[in-house]
DSSP file (Angstrom, degrees, kcal/mol; ACC not computed):
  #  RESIDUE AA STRUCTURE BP1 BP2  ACC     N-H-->O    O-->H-N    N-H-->O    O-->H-N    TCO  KAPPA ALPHA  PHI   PSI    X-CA   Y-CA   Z-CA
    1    1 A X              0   0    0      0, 0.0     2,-0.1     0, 0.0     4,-0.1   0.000 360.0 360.0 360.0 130.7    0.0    0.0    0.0
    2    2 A X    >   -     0   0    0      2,-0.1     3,-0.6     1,-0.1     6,-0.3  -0.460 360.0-101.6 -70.3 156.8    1.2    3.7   -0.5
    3    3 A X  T 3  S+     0   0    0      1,-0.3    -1,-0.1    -2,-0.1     0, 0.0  -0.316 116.0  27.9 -77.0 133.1    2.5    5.5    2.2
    4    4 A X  T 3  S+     0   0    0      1,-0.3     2,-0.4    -3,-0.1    -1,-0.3   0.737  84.0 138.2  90.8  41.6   -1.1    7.8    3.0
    5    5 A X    X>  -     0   0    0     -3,-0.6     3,-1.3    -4,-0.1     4,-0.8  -0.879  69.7-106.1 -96.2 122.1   -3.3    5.3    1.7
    6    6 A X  T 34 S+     0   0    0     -2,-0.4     3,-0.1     1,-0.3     4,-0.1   0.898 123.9  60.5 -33.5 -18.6   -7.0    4.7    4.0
    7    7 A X  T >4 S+     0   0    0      1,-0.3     3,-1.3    -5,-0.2    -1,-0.3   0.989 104.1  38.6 -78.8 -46.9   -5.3    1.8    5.0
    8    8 A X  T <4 S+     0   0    0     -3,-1.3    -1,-0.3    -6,-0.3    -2,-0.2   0.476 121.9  45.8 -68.1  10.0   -2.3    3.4    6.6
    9    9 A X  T 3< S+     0   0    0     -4,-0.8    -1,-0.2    -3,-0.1    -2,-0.1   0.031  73.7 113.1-130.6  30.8   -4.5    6.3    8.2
   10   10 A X  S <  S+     0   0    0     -3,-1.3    -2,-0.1     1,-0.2    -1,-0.1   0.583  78.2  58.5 -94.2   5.9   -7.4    4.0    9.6
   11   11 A X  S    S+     0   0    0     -3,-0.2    -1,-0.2    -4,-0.1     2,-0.1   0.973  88.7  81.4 -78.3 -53.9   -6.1    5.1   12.9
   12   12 A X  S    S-     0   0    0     -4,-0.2     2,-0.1     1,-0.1    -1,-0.1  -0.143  86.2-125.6 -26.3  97.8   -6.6    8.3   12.3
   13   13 A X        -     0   0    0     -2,-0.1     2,-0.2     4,-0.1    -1,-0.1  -0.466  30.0-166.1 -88.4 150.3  -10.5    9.8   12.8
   14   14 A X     >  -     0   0    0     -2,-0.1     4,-2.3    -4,-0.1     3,-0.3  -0.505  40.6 -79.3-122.4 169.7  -11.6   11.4    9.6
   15   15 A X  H  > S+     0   0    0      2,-0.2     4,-0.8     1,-0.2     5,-0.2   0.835 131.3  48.1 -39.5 -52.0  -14.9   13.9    9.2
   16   16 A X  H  > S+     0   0    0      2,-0.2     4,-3.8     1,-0.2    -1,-0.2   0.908 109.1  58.1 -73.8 -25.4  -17.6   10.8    9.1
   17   17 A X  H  > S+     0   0    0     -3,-0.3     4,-2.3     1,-0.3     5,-0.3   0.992 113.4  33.3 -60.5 -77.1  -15.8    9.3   12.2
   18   18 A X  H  X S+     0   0    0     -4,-2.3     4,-0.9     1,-0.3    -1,-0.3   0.569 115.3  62.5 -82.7  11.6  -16.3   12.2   14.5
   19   19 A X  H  X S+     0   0    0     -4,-0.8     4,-2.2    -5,-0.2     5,-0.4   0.884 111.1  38.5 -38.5 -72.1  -19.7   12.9   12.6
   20   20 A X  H  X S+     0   0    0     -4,-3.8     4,-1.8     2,-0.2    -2,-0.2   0.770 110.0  62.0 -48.9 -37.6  -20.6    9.7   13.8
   21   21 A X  H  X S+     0   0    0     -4,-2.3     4,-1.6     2,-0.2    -1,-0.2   0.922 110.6  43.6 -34.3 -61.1  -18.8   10.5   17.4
   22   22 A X  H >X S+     0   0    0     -4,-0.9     4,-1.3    -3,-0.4     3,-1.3   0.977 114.0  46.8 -79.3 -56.6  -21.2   13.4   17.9
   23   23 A X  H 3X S+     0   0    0     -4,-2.2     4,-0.9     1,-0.3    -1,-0.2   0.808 109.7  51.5 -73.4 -34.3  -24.3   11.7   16.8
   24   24 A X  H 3< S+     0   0    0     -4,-1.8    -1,-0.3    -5,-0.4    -2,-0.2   0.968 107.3  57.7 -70.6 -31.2  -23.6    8.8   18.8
   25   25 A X  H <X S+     0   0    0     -4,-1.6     4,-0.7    -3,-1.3    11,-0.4   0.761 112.8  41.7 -34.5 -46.9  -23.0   11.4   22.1
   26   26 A X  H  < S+     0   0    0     -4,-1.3    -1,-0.2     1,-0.2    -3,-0.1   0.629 110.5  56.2 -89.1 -16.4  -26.4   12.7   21.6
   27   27 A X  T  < S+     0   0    0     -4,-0.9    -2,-0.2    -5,-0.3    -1,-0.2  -0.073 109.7  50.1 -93.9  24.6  -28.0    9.2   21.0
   28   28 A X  T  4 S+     0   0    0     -3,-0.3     2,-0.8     1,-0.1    -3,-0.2   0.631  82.1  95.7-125.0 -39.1  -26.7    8.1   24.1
   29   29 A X  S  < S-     0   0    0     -4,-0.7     6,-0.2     1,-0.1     5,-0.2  -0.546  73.3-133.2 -87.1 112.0  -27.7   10.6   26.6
   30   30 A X  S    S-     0   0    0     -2,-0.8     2,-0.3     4,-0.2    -1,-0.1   0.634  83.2  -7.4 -14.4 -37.5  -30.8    9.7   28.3
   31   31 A X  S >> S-     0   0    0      1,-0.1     3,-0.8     0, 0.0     4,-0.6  -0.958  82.0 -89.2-169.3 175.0  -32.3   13.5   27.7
   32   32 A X  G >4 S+     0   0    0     -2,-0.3     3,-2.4     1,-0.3    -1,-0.1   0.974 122.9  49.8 -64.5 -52.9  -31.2   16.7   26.5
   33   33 A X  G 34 S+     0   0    0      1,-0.2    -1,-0.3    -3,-0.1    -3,-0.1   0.525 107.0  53.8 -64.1   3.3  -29.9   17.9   30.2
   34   34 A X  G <4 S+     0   0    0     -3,-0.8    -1,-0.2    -5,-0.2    -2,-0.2   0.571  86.3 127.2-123.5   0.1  -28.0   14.8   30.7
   35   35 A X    <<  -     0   0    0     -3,-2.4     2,-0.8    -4,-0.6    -9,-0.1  -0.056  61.1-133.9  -7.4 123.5  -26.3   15.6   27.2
   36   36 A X    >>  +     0   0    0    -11,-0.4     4,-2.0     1,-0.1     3,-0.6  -0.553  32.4 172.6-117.0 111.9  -22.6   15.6   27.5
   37   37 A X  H 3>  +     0   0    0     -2,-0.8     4,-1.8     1,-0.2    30,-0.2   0.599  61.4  60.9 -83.9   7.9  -21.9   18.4   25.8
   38   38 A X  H 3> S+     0   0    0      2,-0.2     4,-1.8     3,-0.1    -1,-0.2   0.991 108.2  52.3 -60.0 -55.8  -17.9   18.8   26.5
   39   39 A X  H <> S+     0   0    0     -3,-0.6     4,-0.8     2,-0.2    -2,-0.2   0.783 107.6  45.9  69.9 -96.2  -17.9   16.1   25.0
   40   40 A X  H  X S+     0   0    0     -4,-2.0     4,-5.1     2,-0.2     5,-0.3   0.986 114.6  52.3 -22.0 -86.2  -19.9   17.6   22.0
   41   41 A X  H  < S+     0   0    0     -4,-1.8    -2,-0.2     2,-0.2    -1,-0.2   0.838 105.0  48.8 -11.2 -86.7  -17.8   20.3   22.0
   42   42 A X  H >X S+     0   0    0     -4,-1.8     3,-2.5     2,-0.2     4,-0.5   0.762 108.1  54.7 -23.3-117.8  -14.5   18.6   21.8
   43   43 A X  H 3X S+     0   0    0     -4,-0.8     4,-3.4     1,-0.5    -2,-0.2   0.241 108.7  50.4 172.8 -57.3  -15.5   16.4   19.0
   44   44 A X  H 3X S+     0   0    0     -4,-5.1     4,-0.8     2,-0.2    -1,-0.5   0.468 103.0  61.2 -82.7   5.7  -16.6   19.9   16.8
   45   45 A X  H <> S+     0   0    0     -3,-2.5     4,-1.8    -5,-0.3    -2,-0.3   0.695 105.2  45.3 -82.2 -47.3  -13.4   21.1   17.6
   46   46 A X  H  X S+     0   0    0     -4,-0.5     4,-0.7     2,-0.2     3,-0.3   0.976 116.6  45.0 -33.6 -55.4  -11.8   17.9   15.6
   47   47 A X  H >X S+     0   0    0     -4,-3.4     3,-1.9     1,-0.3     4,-1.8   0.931 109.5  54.9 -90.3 -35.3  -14.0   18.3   12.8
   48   48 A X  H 3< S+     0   0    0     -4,-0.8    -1,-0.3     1,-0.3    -2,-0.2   0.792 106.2  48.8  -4.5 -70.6  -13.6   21.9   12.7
   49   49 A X  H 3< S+     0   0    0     -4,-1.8    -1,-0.3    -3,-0.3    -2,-0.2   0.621 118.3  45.4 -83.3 -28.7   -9.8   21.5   12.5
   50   50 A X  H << S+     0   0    0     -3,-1.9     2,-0.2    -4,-0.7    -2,-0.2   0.845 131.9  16.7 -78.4 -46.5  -10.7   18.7    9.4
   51   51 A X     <  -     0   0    0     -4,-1.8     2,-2.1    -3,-0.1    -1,-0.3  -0.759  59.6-165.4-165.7 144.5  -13.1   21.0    8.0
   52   52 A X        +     0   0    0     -2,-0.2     2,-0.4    -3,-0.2    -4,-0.1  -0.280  36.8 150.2 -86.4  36.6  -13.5   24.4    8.5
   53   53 A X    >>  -     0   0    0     -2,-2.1     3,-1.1     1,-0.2     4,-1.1  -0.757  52.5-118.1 -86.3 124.9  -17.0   24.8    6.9
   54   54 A X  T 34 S+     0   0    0     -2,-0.4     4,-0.4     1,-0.3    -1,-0.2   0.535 118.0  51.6 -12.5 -16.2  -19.7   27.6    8.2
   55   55 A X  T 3> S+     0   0    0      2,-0.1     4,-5.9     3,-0.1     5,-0.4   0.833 104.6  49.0 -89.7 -58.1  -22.0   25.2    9.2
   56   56 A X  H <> S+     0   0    0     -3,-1.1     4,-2.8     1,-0.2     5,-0.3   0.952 119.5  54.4 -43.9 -49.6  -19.2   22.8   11.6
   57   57 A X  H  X S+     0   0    0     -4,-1.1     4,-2.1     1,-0.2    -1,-0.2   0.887 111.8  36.0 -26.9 -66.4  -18.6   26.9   13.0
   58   58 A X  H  > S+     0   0    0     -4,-0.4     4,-2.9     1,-0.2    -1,-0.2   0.889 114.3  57.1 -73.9 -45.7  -21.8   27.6   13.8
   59   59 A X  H  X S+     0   0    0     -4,-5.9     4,-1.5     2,-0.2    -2,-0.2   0.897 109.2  53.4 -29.2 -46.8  -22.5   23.8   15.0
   60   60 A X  H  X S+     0   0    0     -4,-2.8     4,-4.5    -5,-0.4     5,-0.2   0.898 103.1  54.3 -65.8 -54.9  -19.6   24.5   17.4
   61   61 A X  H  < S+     0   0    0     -4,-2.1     4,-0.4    -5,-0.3    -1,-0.2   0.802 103.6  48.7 -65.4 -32.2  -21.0   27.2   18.5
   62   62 A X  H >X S+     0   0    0     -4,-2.9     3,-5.7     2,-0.2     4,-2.4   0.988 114.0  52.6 -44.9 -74.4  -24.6   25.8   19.7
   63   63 A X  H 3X S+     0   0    0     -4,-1.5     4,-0.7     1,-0.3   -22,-0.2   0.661 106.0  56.1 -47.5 -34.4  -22.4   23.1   21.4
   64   64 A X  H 3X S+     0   0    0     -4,-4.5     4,-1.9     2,-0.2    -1,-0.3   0.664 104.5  50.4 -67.4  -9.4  -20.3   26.2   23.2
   65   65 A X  H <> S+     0   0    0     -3,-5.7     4,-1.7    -4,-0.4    -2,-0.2   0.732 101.9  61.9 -93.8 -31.8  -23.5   27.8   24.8
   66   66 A X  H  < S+     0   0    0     -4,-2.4    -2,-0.2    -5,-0.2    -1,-0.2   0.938 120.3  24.5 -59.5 -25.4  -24.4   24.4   26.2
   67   67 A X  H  < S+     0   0    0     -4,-0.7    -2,-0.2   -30,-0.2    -1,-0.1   0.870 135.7  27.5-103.4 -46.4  -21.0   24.6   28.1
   68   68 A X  H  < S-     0   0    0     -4,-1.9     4,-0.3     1,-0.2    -3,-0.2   0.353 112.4-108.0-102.4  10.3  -20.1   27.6   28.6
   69   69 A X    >X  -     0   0    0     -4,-1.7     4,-2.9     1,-0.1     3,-0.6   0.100  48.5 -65.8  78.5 157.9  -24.2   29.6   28.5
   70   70 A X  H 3> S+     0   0    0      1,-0.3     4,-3.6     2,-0.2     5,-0.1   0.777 124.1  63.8 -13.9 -71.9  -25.7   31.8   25.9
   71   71 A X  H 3> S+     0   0    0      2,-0.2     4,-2.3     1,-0.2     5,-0.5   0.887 106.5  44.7 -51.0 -36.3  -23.7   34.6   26.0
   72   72 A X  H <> S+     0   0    0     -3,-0.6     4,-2.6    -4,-0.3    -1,-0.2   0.987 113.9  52.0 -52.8 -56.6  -20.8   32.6   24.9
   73   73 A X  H  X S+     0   0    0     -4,-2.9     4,-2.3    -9,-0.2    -2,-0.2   0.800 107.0  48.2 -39.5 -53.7  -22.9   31.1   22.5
   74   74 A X  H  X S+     0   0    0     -4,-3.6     4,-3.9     2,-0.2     5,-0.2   0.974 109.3  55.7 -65.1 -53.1  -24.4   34.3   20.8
   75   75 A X  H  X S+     0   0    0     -4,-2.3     4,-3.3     2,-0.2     5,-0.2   1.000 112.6  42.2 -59.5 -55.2  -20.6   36.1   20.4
   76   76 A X  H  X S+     0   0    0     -4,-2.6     4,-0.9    -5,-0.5     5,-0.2   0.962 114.5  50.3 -65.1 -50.2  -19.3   33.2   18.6
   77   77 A X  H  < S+     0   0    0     -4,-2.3     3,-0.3     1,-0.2    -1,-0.2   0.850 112.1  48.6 -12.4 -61.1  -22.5   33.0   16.6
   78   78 A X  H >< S+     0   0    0     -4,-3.9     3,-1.8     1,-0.2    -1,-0.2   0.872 102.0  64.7 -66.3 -39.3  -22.2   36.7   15.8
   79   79 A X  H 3< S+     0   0    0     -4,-3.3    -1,-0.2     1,-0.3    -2,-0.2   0.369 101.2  50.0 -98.6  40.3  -18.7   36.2   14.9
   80   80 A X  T 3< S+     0   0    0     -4,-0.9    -1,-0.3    -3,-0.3     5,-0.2   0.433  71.1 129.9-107.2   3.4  -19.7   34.1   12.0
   81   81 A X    <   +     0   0    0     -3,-1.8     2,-0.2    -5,-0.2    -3,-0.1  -0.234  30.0 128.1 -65.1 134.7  -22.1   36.0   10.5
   82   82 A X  S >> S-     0   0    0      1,-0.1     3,-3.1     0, 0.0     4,-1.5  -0.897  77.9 -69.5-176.9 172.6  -21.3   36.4    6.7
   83   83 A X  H 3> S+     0   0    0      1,-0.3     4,-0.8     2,-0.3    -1,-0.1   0.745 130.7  50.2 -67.7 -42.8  -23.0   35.9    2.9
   84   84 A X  H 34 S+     0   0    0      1,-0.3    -1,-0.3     2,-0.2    -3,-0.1   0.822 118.9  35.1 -75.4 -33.2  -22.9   31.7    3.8
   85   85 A X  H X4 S+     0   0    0     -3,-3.1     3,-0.9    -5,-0.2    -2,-0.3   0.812 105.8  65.9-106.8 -22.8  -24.4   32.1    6.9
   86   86 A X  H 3< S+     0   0    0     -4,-1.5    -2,-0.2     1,-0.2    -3,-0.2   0.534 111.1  46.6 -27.8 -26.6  -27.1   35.3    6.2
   87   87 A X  T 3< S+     0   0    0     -4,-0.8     2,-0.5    -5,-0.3    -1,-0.2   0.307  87.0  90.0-110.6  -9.1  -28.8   32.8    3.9
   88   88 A X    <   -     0   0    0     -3,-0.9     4,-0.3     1,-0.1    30,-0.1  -0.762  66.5-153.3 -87.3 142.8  -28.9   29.8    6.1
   89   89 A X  S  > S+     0   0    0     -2,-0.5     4,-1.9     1,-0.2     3,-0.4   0.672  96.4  59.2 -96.9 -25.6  -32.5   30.0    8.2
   90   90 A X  T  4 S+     0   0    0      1,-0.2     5,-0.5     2,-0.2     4,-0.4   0.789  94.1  70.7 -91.9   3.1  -30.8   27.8   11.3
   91   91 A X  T  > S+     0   0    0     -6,-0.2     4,-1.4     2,-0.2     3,-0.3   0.893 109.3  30.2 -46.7 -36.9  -28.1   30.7   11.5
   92   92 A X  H  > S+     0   0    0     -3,-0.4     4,-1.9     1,-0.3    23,-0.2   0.567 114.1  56.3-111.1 -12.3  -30.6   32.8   12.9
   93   93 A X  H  < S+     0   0    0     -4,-1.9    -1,-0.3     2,-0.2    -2,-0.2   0.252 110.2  52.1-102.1  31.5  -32.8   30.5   14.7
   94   94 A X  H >> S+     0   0    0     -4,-0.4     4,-1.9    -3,-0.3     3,-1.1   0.441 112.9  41.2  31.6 -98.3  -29.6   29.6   16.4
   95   95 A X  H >X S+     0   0    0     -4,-1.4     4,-1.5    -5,-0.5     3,-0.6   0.836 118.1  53.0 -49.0 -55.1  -28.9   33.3   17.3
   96   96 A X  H 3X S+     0   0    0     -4,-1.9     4,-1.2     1,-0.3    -1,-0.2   0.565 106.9  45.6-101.3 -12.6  -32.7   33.6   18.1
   97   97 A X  H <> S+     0   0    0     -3,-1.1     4,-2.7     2,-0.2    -1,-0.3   0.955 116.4  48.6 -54.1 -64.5  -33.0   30.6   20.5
   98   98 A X  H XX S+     0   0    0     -4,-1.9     4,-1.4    -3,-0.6     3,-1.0   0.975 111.4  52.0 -75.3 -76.7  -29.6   32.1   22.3
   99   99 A X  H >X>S+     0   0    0     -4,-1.5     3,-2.8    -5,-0.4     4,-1.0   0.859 113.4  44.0 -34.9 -78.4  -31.3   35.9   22.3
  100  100 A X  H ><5S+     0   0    0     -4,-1.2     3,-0.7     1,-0.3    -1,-0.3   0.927 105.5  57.4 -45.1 -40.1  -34.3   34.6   24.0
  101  101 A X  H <<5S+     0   0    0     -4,-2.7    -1,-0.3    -3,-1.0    -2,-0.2   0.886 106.1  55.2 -58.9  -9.9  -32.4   32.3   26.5
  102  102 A X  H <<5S-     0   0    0     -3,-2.8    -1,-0.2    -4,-1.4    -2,-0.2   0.412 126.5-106.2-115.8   0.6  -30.7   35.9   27.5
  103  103 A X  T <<5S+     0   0    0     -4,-1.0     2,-0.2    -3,-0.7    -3,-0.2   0.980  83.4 132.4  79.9  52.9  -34.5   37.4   28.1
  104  104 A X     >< +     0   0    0     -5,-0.7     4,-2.0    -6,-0.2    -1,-0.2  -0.630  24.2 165.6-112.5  85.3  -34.1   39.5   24.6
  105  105 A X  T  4  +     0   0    0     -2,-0.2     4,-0.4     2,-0.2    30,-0.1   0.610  67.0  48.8-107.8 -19.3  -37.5   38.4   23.2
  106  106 A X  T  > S+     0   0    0      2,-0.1     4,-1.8     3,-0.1     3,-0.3   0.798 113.5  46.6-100.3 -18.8  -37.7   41.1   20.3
  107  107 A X  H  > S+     0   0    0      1,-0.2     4,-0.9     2,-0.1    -2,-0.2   0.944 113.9  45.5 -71.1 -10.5  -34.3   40.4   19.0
  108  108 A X  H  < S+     0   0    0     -4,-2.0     4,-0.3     2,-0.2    -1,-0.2   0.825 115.3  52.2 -86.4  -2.5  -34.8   37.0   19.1
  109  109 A X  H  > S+     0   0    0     -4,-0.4     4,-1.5    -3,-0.3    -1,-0.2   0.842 111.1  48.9 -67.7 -40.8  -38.6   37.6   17.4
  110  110 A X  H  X S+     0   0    0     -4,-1.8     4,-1.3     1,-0.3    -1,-0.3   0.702 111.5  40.7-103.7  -2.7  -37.4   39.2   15.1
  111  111 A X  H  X S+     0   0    0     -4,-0.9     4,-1.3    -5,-0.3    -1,-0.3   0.693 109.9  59.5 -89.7   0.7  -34.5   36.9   14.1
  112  112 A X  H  > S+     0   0    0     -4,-0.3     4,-1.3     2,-0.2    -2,-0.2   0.848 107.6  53.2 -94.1 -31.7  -36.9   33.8   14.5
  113  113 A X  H  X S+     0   0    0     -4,-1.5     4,-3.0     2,-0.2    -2,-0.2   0.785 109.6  43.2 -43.3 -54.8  -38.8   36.1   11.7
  114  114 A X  H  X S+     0   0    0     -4,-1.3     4,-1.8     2,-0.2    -2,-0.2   0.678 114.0  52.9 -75.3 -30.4  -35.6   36.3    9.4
  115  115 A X  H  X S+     0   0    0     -4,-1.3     4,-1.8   -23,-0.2    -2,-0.2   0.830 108.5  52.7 -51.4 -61.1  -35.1   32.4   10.1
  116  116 A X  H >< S+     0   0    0     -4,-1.3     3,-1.6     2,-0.2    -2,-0.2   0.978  99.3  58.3 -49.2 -62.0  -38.6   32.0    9.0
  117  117 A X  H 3< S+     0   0    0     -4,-3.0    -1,-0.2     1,-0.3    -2,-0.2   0.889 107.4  52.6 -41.7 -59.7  -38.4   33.9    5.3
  118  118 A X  H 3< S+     0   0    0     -4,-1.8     2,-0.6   -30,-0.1    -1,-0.3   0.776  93.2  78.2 -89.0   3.9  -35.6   31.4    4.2
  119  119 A X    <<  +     0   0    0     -4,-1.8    -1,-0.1    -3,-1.6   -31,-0.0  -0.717  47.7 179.5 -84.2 120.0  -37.2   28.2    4.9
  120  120 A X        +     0   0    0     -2,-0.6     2,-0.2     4,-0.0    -1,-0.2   0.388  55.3  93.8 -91.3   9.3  -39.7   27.0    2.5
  121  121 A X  S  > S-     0   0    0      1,-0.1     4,-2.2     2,-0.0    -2,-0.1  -0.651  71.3-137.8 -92.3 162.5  -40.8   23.4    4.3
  122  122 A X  H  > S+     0   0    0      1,-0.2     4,-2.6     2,-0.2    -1,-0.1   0.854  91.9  62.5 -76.9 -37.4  -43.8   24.0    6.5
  123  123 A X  H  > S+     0   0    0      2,-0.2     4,-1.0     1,-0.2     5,-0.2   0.789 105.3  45.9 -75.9 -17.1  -43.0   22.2    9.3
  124  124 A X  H >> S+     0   0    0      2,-0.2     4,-2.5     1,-0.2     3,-1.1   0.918 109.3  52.3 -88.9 -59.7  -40.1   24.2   10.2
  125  125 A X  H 3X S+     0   0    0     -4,-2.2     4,-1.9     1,-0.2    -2,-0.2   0.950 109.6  51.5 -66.5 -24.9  -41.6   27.5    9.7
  126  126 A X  H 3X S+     0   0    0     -4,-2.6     4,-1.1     2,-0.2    -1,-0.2   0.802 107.7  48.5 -56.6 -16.5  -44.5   26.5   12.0
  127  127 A X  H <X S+     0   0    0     -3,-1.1     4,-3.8    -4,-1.0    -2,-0.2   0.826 113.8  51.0 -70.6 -49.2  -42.0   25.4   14.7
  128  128 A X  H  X S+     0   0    0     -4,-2.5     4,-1.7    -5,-0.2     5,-0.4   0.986 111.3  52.6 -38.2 -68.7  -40.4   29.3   13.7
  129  129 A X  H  X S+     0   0    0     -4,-1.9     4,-2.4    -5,-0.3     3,-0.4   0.865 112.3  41.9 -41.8 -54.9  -44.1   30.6   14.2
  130  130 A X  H  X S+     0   0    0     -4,-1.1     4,-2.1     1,-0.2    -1,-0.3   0.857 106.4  55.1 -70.2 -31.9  -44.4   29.2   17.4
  131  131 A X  H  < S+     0   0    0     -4,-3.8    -2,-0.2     2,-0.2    -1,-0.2   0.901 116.1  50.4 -64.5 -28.4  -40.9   30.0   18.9
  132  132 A X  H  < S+     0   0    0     -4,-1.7     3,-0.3    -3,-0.4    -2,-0.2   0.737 109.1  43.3 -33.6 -51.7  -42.1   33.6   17.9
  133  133 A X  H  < S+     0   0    0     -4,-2.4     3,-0.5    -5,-0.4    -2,-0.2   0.625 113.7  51.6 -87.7 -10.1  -45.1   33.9   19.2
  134  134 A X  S  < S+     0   0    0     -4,-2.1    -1,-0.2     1,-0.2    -2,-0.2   0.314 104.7  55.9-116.1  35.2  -44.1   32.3   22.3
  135  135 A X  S    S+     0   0    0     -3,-0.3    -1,-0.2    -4,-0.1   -26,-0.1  -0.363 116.6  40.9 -90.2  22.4  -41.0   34.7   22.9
  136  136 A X  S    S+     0   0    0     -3,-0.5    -2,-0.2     2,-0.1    -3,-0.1  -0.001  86.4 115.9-153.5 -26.8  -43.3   37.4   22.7
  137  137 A X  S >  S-     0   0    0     -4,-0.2     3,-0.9    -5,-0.1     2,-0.2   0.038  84.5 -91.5 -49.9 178.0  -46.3   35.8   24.7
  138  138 A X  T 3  S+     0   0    0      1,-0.2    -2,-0.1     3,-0.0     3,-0.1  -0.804 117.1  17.6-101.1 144.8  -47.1   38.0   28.2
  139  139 A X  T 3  S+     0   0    0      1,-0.3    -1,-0.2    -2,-0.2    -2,-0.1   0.378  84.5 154.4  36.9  28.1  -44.8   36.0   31.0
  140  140 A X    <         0   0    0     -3,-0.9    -1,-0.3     1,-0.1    -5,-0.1  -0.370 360.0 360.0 -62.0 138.1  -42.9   34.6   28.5
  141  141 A X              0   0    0     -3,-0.1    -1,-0.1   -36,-0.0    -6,-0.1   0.607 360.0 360.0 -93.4 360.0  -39.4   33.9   30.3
């Protein structure tokens, strides 16, 4: 075999491996709170380092508000925003999840709004509709 051939690198975890890493991490944990999302975390720093894509980023970045809270979470969010992610609808219901958890209920309305406009399936903008209208309901937390 040549020298950097799958066979000589099968030690070596590759994109689908720690794909598979994270999804098994989250198929494992009994419920969302019992998540472990260092873990998580870790695991999108790997594939990050494999590949660098605006999506893995912004993945990463959910997985950093689970450890480290919101705020953390919304500044890396924010500092991915660009033309790749402006057009993606879970950029902004991302950032508008993270804005509500931090008791900002019209930016996150109105990004849950901007989320809505690019998705054309239905069930996902009704899930939008309702995360809107209930960031905005009276005693809404």
């Amino acid at each position: 075999m040549a020298a950097g051939s799958p066979a000589n690198t099968r030690d070596a975890a590759g994109p689908y491996q720690i794909q598979a890493a994270i999804n098994a991490v989250h198929s494992f944990a009994p419920s969302f709170d019992s998540t472990d999302w260092r873990a998580i975390l870790t695991l999108y720093d790997q594939l990050y380092a494999l590949t660098p894509t605006p999506v893995v980023a912004l993945n990463r970045a959910v997985a950093l508000a689970e450890v480290r809270g919101p705020a953390a979470g919304l500044a890396a969010v924010d500092d991915l925003r660009s033309p790749a992610l402006d057009s993606y609808y879970l950029f902004h219901a991302a950032r508008a999840d993270l804005l509500r958890r931090l008791g900002r209920d019209e930016e996150a309305a109105a990004a849950y709004d901007v989320a809505r406009s690019l998705t054309a399936n239905p069930v996902e903008q009704a899930f939008l509709d309702a995360q809107h209208a209930a960031v905005l309901a009276p005693g809404a937390d």
